[in-house]
N, C-alpha and C positions, 0 to 999 in steps of 0.2 A: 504493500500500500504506500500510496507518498501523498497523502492526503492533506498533511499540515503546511508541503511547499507547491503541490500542484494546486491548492485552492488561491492562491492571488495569481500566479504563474497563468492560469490559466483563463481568470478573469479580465478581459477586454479594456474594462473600468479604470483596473488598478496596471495599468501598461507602462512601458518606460515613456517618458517625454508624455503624458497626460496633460491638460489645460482643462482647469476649473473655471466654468461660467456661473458666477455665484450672484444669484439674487437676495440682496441683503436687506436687512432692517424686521428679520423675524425672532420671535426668541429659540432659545436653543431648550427644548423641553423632552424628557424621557430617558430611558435607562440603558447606559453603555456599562458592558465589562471590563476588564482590563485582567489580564493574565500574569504571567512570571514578565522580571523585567528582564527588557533587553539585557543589563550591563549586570544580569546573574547568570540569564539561560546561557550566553554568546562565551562566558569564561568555563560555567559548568561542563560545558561539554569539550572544550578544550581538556578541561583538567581528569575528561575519561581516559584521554593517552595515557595517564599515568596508572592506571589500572591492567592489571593481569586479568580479571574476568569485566563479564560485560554492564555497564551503567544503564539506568533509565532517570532520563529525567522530563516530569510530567508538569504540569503548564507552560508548555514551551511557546511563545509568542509566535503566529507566523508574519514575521518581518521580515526584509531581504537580509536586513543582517544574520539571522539565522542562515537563511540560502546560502551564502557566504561562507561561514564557516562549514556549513555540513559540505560545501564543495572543497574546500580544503582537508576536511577530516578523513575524506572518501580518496582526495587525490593523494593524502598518507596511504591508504588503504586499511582504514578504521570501515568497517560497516555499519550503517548507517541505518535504523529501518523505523518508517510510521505506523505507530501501532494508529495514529486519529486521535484527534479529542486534545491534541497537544501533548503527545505521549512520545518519547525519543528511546528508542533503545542503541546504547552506541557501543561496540565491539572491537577494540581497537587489539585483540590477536592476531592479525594479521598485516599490523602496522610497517609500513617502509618507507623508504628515503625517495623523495618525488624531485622532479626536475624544475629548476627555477621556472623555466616557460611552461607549469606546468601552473606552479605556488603562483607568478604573477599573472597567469590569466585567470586564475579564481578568485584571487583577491579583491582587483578591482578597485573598490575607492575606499576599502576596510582597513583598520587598522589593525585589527584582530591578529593577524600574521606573527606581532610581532611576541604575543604569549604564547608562541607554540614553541619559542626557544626552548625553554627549561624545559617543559615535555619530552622534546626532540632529542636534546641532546643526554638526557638519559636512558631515551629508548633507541637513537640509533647512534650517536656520540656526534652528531651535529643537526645545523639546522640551516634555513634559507630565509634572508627576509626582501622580499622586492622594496621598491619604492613605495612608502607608505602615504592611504590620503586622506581622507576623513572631510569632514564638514568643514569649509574656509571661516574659522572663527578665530583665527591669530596660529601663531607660532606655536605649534607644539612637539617638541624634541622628542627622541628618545634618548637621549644623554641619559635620563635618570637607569632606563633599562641597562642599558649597555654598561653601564659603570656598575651596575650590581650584579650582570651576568658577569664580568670578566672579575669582579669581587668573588666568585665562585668558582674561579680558577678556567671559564671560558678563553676560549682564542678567539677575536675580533678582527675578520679584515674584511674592509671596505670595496667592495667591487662598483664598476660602472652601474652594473644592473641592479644591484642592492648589497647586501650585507651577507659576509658568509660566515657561522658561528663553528669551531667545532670544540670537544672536550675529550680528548684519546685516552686521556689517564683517569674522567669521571669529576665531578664536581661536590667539593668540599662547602660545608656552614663557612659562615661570614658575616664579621659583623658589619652593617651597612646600616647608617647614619643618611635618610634624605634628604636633599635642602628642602624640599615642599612635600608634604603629605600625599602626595601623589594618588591618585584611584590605581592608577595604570601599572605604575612601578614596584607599589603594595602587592596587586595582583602577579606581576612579576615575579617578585619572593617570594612569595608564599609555593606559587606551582613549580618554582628552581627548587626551594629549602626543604620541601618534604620528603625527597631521594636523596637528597645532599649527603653527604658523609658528616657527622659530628650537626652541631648545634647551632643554629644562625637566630642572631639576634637584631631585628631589626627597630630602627628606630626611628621617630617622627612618620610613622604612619599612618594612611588612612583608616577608617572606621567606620566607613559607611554602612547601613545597615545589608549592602549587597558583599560589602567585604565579608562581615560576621557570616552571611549567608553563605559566601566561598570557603570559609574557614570551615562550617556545620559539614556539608560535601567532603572535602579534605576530612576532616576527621571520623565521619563516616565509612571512607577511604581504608582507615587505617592511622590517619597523620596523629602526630601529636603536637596540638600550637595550645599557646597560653598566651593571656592576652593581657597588660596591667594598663590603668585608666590615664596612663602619662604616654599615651602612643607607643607604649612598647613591644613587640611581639616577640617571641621566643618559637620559636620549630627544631624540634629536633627532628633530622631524616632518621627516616627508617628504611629498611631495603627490599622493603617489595609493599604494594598496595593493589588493593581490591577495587573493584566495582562499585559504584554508591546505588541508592534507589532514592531519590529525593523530589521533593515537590518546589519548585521557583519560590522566591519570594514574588510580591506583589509589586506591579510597576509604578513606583512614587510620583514618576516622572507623567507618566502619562494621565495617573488620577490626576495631578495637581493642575495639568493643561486642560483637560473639562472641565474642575473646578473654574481655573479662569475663565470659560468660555460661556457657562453662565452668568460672570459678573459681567464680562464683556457685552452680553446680549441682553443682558435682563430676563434670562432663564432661568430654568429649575429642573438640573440635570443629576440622579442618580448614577454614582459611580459604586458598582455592585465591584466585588473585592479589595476597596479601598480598606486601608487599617489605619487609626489613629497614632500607635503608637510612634509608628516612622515620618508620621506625617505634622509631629507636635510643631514644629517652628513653621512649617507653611499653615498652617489652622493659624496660628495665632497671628499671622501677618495677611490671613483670608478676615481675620475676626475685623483685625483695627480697621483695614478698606472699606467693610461697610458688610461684609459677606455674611451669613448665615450658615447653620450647617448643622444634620441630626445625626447622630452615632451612630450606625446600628450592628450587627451581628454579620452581617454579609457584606458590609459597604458602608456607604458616606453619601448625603443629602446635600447637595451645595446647592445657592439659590443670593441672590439677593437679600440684604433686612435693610434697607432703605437705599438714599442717596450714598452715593460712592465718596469716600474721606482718600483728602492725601496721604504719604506715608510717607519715611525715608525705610529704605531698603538697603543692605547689605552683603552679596552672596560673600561665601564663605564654604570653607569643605564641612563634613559633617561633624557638630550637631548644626552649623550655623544655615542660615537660606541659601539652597542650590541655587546654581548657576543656572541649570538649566528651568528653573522654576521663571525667573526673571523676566525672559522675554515674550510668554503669553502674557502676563502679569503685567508689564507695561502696555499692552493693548488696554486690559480694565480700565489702568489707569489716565487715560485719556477722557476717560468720561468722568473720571472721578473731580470735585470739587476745590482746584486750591493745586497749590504745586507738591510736584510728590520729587523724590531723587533717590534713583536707583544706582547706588556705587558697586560697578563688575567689578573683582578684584582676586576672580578665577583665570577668565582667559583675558588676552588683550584686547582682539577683534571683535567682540561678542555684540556691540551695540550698534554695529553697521547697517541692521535692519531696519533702523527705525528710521532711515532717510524716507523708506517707503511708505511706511508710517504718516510721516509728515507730508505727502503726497497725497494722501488721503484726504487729510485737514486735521493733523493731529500736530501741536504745539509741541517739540520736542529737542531739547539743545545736547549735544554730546559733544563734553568737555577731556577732550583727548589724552589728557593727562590729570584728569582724576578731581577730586575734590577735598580741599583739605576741610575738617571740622571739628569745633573741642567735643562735639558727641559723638564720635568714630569710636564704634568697640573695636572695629576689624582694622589690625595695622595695615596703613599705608603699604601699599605693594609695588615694585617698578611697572609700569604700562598697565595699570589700571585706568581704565573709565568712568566715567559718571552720565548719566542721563539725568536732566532736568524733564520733568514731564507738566503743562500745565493744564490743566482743564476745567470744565469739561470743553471738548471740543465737538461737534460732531463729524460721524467721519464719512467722507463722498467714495463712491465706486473711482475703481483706478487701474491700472494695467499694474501688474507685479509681478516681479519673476522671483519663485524661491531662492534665497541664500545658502541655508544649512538647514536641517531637522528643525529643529525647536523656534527657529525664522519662518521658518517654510508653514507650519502649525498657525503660527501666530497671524500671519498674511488670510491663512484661513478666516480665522475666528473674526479679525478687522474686517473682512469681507464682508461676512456674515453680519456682523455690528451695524455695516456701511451701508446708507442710501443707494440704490442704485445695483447696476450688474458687473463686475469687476470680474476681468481674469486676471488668475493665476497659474500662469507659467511654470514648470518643474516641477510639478508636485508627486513627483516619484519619489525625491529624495524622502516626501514624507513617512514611504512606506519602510525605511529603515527601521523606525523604531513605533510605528501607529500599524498596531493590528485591526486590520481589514477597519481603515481606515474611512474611505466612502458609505458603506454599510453603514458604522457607527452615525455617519453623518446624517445620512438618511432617516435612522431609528430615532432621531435627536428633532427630525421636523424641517433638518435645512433645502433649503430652495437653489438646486445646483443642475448645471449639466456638464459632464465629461466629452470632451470636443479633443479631437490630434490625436 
């Protein structure tokens, strides 16, 4: 069966190069789910390489970024099979060494490639990374990777066509000290350190509740990580790991973008698997906006409770406000009353969407080098951002082409918001991380057609 990739794969709607002809100015009302998040399922099943028998792991989002890795996992020779329903069984005893033009025609625009190092180079004593691409939201290295592979006693040489890792003698614990908390680089270590020889201690780590979720997996596995509340992690390798059977965590990322999309519309949109606990710093920055919201046992009621208040906002790595939370979020805040300021101080690029924004008729200033203030909890960081946002504005239909994932999202829901019939150009890239995307849209009430 391949039920979980041939259902968008095969859907018309959801094609590459798609264009959304969106008539706006309706609210966004009814009930979406949201499954495992991308940035658990996309690692979890990388981290089945490191198993001797076979993994399943069950809410698997069907996004292209899933597509992505299972065509990498497959071009290792991991079998790969859909039980349906979001069910992955991955079998990676058959594992082998695959051809760069093999790794970079699967790849594509994913970044994923580059955590198969640590996998790779215990199960075949090296690895391959193409040139990597991801969403154009600033500069993002893999220095941090690279500097904590060859911290493991990795060989690092740089090719035209990308990076060649190998390890003849096997990879040793390491203590490795990050400059930034990294999501990426964490994940890194942890899938190098749990084969490793002896004890790796890492420090200044992230903790996202998708990390913890990687670590549950891992330990599952077999691994043994401990974890102290000063960023500290501890793994000792062990030399052989099992299969996991585990269930995704819940995508934060995706509830909290419906969330916004009923303040942006003046909707009342059930997000069915939504959980509070991960979600405590966005609730509290949905509450002060002006947002509403009921608890319940399967999900999260977001809705409006009156006029939209300004805020000042912060992202920050976890517990503080995602980055990726930010930029639907600024669409609300367009209608909201009074000036609100949103300091990015995750990635550099990250505010470039809202030129289109302001295209619309939305008041929005981006101070390219940040915002100094004496009530900044989040230190100052180099190439940080700040958006001023004033409103309320209302916002008019416009021509826009997606930027990145969580831009691409947010042009939506402005559409949606906007007077008028607006296209949206690219909205493929949507499908990275918004399962069955158009569907949702439709269950939600929106006024659209799929055109190109």
């Amino acid at each position: 069966m391949n039920t979980l990739l041939s259902a968008s794969a095969s859907t018309p709607a959801e094609g590459e190069g798609s264009v959304l002809e969106i008539r706006g100015g309706r609210p966004l009302t009814g009930r979406v789910e949201v499954k495992g998040a991308k940035n658990l399922a996309t690692k979890a099943m990388v981290a089945a390489l490191l198993g001797e028998t076979e993994s399943v792991l069950r809410d698997v989002p069907d996004i292209s970024d899933v597509q992505v890795v299972r065509s990498l996992l497959e071009v290792h020779g991991v079998t790969v099979t859909d039980d349906g329903d979001g069910v992955l069984r991955l079998d990676p005893r058959g594992a082998v060494s695959a051809h760069m033009e093999e790794i970079d025609a699967h790849a594509g625009a994913s970044r994923i490639p580059i955590l198969f190092c640590g996998p790779l180079l215990h199960l075949l004593g090296q690895a391959f990374i193409p040139d990597l691409g991801g969403c154009r939201i600033g500069d993002r290295p893999i220095d941090f990777h690279l500097d904590a592979l060859r911290a493991f006693g990795a060989t690092v040489d740089k090719l035209p066509s990308g990076i060649r890792l190998s390890a003849p003698t096997g990879l040793k614990g390491a203590n490795i000290a990050l400059p930034y908390p990294s999501v990426g680089a964490t994940e890194q270590v942890l899938l190098t350190a749990v084969r490793a020889k002896g004890t790796t201690e890492l420090r200044n780590a992230a903790i996202e509740p998708e990390i913890m979720d990687l670590i549950a997996v891992l330990q599952k596995m077999g691994a043994i990580i401990s974890y102290e509340p000063n960023r500290v992690i501890f793994i000792e390798g062990v030399d052989a790991l099992r299969g996991y059977d585990h269930r995704s965590i819940f995508d934060r990322n995706e509830a909290a973008s419906w969330a916004c999309a009923a303040l942006a519309t003046d909707g009342d949109i059930y997000v069915g698997g939504a959980k509070q606990q991960e979600m405590l710093t966005f609730l509290n920055v949905f509450r002060k906006v002006g947002g509403d919201f009921d608890i319940h046992e399967d999900g999260i009621r977001f809705r409006r409770g009156g006029a939209l208040k300004p805020v000042v906002v912060e992202t920050d790595v976890h517990p503080g406000f995602m980055t990726d939370w930010q930029q639907p979020l600024i669409v609300a805040l367009t209608q909201a009353e009074g000036v609100s300021t949103v300091h990015e101080t995750v990635y550099e690029n990250r505010l470039g969407f809202t030129q289109a924004l302001n295209k619309m008729g939305a008041s929005i200033v981006v101070h390219p080098e940040g915002l100094a203030s004496p009530d900044r909890r989040v230190p100052r960081r180099a190439l940080e951002q700040a958006a001023v946002i004033t409103g309320p504005t209302p916002l008019h239909a416009a021509d826009v082409v997606v930027p990145d994932l969580r831009g691409g999202y947010s042009y939506v829901i402005a559409a949606l918001a906007a007077d008028g019939t607006s296209r949206v150009s690219g909205v493929d890239i949507i499908r990275r991380g918004y399962e069955k995307f158009f569907e949702k849209l439709t269950a939600l009430g929106a006024d659209f057609d799929v055109v190109g």
